[in-house]
N, C-alpha and C positions, 0 to 999 in steps of 0.2 A: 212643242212637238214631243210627242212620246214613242215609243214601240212595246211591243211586248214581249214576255220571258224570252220566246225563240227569238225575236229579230235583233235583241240581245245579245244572243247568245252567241247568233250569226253573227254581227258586227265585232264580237272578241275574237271570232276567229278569223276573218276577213281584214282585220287589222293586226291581230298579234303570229298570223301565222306565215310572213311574206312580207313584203317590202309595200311600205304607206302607199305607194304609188299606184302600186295594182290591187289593192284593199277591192273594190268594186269590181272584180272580175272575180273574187271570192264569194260573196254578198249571197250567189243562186246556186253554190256548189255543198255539197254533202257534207255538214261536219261532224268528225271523227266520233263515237261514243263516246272516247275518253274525253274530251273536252268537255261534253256535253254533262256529266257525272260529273266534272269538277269543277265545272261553273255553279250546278246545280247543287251540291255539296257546299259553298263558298256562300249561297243564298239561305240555304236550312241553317247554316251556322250562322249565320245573323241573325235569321226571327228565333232560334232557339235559345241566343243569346240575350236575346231582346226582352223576351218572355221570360226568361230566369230572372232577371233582374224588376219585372215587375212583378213577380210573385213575391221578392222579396221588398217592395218597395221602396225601390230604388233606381236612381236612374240610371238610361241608358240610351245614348246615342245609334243609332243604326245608320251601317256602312252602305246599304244599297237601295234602301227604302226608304218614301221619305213618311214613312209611317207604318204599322205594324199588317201586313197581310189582313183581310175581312177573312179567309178563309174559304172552303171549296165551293165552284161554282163562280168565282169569282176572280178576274182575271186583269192581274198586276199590270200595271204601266210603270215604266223607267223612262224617266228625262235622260236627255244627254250627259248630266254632269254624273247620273247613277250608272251608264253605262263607262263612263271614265272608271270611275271607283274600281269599278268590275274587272273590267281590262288589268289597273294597275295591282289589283287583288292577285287575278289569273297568273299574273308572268311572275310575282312573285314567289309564287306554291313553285313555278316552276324552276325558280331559284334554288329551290329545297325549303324554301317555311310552311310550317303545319299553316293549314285551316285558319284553326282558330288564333294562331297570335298574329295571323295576317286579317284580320277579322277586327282583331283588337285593336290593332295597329292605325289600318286606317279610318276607324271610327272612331279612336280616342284624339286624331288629327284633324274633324273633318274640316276645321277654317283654313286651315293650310290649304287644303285640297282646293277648297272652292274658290280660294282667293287666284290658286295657278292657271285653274279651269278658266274662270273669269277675262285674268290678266293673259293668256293664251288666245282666246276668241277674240278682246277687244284690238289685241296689238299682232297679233303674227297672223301671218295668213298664207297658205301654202299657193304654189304657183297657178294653183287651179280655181282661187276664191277669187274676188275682187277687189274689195274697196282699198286694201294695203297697195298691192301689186301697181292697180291701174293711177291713183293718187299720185303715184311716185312717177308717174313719164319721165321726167326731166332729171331724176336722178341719172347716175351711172350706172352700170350693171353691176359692178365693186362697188358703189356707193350702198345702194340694195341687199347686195352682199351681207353687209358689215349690219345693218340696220336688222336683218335678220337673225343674225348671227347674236347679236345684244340680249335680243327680247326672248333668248331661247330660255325654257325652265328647266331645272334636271331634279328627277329624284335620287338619290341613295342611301338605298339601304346598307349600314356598316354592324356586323355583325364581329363579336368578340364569344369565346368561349369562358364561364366563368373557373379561376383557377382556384388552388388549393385555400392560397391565403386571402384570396375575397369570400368564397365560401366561408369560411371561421369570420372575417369582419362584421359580414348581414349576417350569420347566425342560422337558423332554422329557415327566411323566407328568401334563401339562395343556398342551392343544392351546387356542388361543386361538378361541372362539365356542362352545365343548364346554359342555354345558349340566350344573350342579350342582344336586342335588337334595336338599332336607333334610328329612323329614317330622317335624311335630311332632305329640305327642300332651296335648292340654290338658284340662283337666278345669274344666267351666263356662262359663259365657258372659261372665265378665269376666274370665278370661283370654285365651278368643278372641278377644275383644276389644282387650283391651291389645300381643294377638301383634299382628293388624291395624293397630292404629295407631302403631306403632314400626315394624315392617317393612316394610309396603309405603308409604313415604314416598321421594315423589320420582321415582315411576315405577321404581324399580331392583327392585323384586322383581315376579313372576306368584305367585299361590298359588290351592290350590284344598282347599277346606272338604269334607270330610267328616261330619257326622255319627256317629258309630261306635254311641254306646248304644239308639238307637233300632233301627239295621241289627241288631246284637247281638244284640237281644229278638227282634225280628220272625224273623228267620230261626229263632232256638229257637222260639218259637211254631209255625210251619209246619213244619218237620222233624221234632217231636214228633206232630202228628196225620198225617203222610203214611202211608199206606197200606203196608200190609208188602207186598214184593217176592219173589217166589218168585227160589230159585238159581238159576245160571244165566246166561244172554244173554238179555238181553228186548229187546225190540222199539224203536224210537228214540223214539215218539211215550210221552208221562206216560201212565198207567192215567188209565181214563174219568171214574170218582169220585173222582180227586183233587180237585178243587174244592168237591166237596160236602161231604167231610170235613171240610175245613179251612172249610165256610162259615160254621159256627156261631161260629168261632173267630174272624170278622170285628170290625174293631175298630169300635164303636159311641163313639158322644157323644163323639168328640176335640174334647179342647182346643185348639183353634188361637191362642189368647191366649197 
């Protein structure tokens, strides 16, 4: 299943602008310009990226495509694991990282990525999918709990400032205040946890936490029921029944515990 630039573009804000739960009550509502210029900004800088490095013949991974745009007239599809990318691209900018090293970032990572994506669909499943949930009858509702709790992914990003005396170590290819960026990808909450409490001691690190298996799910859930799209150039605004589609599919009785 695919969608296009816009139901893309919908599904980042539908998901990162509000609580997982109500994502599909987003899905047929207006989204903002500015999202929409920094999604689309976050896509030019990948093929611009892309294309630099094959002028110079050289490779280059692409963060949102799974191959270089044909050009006008011709109208992009994104899998589910490209509109992950996207999302996890989006909230990052809005962390404060340029563009482009959020560009670099996640296309210099992309087996990380795909492996979280993957391991997220196969094993977690939010209260609204099936085969996790219903499998499990005879668990506990604590038993369930904890089983979900395990399989959770988390991203973070741990940003440092580079100081007087690393500048002078690298030399000319590190500028002293140039900001380093490491993302890690943990599996569970007491690893993110033990990241947290070793790294940001002392005020020297910023980070910022991701989520990944829940995004994961959620976005395969809504991509899967979106409404088929005739070929073509369509219109900017989502089809009218998008939301209805996708309302059954709304996630009921969350666990917030």
């Amino acid at each position: 299943m695919t969608v296009t630039r816009q139901q893309a573009i919908q599904l980042v804000y539908a998901l990162m602008y509000g609580a997982s739960e109500t994502a599909c009550l987003r899905l047929d509502k207006p989204i903002p310009p500015r999202l929409i210029t920094s999604v689309r900004r976050l896509l030019d800088e990948d093929v611009a990226r892309a294309r630099a490095s094959q002028n110079e013949n050289s490779a280059c991974t692409l963060a949102f495509y799974d191959g270089l745009p044909a050009g006008t007239g011709y109208e992009v599809q994104y899998t589910p694991y490209r509109v992950f990318n996207l999302a996890v691209a989006h909230e990052l900018t809005r962390f404060g990282c340029k563009q482009g090293e959020v560009v670099e970032l996640i296309a210099t990572i992309q087996d990380k990525f795909k492996d979280a994506f993957s391991r997220a669909n196969d094993g977690l499943q939010t209260w609204g999918r099936t085969s996790f949930t219903q499998s499990s009858e005879a668990d506990s509702e604590s038993s369930l709990r904890e089983r979900r709790k395990r399989r959770k992914i988390f991203l973070a990003l741990r940003r440092v400032e580079a100081t007087e005396s690393a500048a002078e170590y690298f030399g000319t290819s590190l500028k002293e205040g140039a900001r380093l960026n490491t993302i890690e990808i943990l599996d569970g909450p007491e690893k993110l946890a033990t990241f947290l409490s070793e790294e940001l001691t002392g005020g020297l690190f910023g980070a910022f936490v991701i989520e990944l298996s829940e995004l994961a799910v959620r976005i395969t859930e809504l991509v899967q029921h979106a409404p088929v799209r005739k070929r073509g150039r369509q219109p900017s605004q989502p089809p009218a029944n998008w939301g209805d589609v996708v309302a059954p599919f709304r996630v009921r009785d969350r666990d917030h515990g």
